[in-house]
C-alpha positions in Angstrom: -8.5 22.0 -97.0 -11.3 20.9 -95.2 -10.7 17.1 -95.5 -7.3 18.0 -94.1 -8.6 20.1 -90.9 -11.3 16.8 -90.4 -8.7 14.4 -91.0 -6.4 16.5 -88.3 -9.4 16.7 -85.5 -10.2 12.9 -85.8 -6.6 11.8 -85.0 -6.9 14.5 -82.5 -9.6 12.6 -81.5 -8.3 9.4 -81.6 -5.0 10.7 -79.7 -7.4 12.2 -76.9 -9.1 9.3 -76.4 -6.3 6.6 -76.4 -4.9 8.7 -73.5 -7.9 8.8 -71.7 -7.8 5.1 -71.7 -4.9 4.8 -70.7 -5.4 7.3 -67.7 -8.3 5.4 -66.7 -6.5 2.2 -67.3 -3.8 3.8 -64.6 -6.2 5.2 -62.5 -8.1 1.9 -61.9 -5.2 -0.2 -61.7 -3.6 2.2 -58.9 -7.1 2.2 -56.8 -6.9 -1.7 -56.9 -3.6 -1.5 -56.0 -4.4 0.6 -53.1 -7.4 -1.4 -52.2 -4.6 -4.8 -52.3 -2.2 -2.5 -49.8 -4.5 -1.8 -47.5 -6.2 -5.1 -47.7 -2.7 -6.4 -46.6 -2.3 -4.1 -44.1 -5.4 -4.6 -42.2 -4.7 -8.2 -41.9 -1.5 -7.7 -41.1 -2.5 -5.6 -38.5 -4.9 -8.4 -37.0 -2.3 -10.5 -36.8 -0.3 -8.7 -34.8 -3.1 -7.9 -32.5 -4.0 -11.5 -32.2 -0.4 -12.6 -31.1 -0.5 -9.5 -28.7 -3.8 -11.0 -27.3 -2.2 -14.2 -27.3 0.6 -12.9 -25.2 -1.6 -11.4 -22.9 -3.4 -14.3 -22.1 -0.4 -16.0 -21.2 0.3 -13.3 -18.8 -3.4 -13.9 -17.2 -2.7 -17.5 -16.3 0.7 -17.1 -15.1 -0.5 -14.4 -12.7 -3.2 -17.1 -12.1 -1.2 -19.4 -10.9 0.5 -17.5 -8.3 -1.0 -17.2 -4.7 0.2 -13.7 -4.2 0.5 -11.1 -7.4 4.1 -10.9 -9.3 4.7 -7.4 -9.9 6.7 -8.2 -12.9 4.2 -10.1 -14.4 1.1 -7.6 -13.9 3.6 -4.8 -15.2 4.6 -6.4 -18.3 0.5 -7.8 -18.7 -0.7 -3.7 -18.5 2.3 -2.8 -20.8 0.7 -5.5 -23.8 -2.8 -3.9 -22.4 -1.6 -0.5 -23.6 -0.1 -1.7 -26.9 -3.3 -3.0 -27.8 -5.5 -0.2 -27.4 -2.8 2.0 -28.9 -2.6 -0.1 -31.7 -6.5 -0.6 -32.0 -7.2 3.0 -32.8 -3.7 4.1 -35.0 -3.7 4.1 -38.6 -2.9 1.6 -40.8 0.6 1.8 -42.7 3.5 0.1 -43.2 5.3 2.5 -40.7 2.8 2.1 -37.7 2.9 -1.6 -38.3 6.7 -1.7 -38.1 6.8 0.0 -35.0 4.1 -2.0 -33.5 6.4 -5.4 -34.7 9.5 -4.3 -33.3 7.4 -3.4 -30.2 5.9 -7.2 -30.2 9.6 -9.0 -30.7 10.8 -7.0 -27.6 7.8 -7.7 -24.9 7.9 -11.7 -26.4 11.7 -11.6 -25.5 10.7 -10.2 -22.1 8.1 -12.9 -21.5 10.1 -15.6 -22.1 12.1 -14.7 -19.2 9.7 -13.7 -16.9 7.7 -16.8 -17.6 10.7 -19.3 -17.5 11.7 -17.3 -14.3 7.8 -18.1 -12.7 7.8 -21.7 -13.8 11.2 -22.4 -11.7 10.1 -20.5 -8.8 6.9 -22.1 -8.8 8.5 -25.9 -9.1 11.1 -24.4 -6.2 8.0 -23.9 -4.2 6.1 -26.9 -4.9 9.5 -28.9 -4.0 9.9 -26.8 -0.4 5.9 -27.2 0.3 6.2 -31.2 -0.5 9.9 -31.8 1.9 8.8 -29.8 4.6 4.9 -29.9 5.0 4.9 -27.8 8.0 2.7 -24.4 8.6 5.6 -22.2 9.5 7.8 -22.6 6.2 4.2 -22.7 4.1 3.3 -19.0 5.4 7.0 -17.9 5.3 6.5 -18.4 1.8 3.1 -16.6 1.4 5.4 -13.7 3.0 8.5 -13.6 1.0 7.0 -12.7 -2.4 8.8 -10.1 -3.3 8.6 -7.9 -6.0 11.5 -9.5 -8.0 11.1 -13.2 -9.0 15.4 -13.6 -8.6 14.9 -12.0 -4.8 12.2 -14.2 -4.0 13.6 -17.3 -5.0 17.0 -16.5 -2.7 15.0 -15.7 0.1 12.9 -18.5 0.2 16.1 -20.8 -0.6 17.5 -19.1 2.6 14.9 -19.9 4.7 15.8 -23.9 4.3 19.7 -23.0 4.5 19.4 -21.1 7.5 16.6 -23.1 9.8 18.1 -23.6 12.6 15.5 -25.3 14.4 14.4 -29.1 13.7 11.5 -29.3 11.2 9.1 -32.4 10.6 7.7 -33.7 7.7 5.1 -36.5 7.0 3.3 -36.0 10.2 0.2 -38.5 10.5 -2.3 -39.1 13.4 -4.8 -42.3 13.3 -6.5 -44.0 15.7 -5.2 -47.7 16.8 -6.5 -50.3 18.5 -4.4 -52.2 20.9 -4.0 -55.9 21.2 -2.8 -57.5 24.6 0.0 -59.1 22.4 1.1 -55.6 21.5 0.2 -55.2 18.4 -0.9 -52.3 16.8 -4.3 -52.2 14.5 -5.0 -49.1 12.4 -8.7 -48.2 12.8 -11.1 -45.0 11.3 -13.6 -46.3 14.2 -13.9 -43.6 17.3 -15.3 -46.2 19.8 -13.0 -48.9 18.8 -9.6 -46.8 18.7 -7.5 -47.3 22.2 -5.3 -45.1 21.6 -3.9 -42.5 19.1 -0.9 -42.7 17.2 0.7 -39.8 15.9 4.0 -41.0 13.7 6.3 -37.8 11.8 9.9 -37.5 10.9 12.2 -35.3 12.0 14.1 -33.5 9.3 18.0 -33.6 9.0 19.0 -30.5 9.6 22.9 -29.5 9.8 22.7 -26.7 11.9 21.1 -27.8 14.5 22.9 -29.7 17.5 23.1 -33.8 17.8 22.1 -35.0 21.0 19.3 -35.1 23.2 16.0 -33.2 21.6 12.8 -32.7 22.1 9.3 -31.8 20.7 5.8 -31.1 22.0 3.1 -33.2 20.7 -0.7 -31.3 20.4 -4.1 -33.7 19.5 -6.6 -31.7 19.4 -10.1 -33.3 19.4 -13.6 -32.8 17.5 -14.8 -30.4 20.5 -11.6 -28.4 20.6 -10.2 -30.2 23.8 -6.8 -31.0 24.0 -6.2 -35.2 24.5 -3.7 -36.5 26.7 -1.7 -35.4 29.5 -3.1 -31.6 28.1 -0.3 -30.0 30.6 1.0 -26.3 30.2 4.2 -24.8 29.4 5.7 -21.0 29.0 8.0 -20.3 26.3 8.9 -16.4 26.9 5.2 -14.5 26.1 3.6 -17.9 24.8 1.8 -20.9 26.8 1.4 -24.1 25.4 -0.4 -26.7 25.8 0.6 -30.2 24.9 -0.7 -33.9 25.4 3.0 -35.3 25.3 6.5 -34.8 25.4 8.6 -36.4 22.4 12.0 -37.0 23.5 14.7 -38.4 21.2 18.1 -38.8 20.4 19.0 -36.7 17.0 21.8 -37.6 15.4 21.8 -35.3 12.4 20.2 -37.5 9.9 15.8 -38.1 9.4 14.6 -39.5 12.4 10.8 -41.7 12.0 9.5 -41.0 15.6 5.8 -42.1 17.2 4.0 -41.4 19.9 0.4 -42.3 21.3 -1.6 -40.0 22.9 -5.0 -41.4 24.9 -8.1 -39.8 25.7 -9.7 -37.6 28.3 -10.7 -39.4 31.2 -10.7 -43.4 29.6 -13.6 -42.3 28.0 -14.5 -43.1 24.0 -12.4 -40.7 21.4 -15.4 -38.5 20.0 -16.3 -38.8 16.2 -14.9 -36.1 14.0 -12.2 -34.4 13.0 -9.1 -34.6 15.0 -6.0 -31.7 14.6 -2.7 -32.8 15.4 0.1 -29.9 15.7 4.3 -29.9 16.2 5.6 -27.5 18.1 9.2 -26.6 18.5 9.2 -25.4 22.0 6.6 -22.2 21.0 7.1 -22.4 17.3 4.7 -24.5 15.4 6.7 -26.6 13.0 4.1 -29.1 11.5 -0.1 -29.8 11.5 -1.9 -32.6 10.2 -5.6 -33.3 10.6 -7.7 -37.1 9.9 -10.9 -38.3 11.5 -12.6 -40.8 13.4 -16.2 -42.0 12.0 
């Protein structure tokens, strides 16, 4: 009887045993398990906050490259902002990560076409700054930012449709000396220049009127005084003063047109720099600047 109870306790034993094995076995397999999962998860979770950090700093330079602040833009930039501090501080599972994904997909969606919308409106402006180099259309510009990229866009685009004064463009002034022949020498040299010569073109523009036209021509030299004839004129509230007149026949297509302009008195042009300006009647239309050494 007694080898039968200790036979019966040492494969109680042995039963006892092999299932405490096997629980450990379990146990310690689940904990590495666990220890994979959340492994996984953490750098899952990294990588979705380094493509959210990634997206923000494309946000940063395309807000960069604007002269006046896109609304959209800094909108959708605080928006990633928030996700990333919301994301740095929640727990990590596979729900909270799925969220945060789904989350990602849509702003990435949205940035494509915000950012596709600020690279054609900045290439629209570089184009309108390049044909019409003129002060009055470049701070039009700095004005009509408007909250929506799409509005912006049409209302600078109306601002060229609807013009309907004349606009110049390439508008250069240089000294020049003056041959008895007649012919013309460019020169940077103050003492040695005759004359200035201020060349621009006048922009086609369909709205406006063929015919007769002109356009008052402002040198401006190194002490602030105003070259040639420097006579006055009253448009409405504004006086102007001019050093010539330029009057041409505009036929509705780009007219080259020069002018020379002398200096006060016969004396010698001063060294410095020189302002040239454009006016249409009061409206200033096109400035340049070089100088004389």
């Amino acid at each position: 009887m007694e080898n039968k109870s200790s036979t019966g306790l040492k494969v109680a034993l042995g039963i006892a045993l092999v299932l405490f094995l096997a629980t450990g076995f379990y146990t310690m397999n689940l904990y590495r398990e666990s220890n994979e999962t959340k492994k996984e998860l953490n750098e899952e979770k990294q990588m979705v906050m380094n493509d959210l950090n990634a997206m923000a700093k494309q946000y940063d330079e395309a807000i960069a490259e604007n002269d006046v602040a896109n609304k959209d833009l800094i909108n959708a930039r605080e928006r990633i902002q928030g996700l990333i501090d919301s994301l740095r501080i929640s727990e990590t599972n596979v729900k909270s990560l799925w969220r945060y994904k789904t989350k990602y997909r849509n702003l990435q969606k949205e940035m494509d076409i915000l950012l596709a919308q600020n690279d054609s409106l900045r290439i629209e402006n570089s184009y309108l700054a390049t044909s019409l180099d003129s002060t009055r259309v470049r701070l039009e510009e700095r004005t009509m930012f408007t909250d929506s990229l799409l509005v912006q866009n049409t209302a600078l685009a109306e601002v060229v449709e609807n013009a309907s004064i004349l606009n110049t463009v390439d508008l250069k002034g240089f000294g020049v000396i003056e041959r008895t022949s007649g012919k013309l020498i460019p020169t940077e040299r103050a003492r040695r220049a005759d004359k200035i010569r201020v060349c621009f073109t006048v922009a086609k523009n369909a709205l406006v009127q063929a015919g007769d036209q002109e356009l008052y021509v402002q040198v401006i030299d190194p002490n602030n005084n105003i070259l040639g004839a420097n006579e006055q004129i009253v448009f409405e509230d504004k006086m102007l003063n001019y050093s010539v007149v330029s009057k041409f026949n505009y036929e509705n297509s780009n007219l080259n047109v020069c002018e020379f302009v002398t200096s006060n008195n016969d004396n010698d042009f001063e060294k410095g720099r020189y302002v040239v300006n454009i006016f249409n009647k009061k409206d200033l239309v096109s400035t340049s600047e070089f100088t004389l050494k």
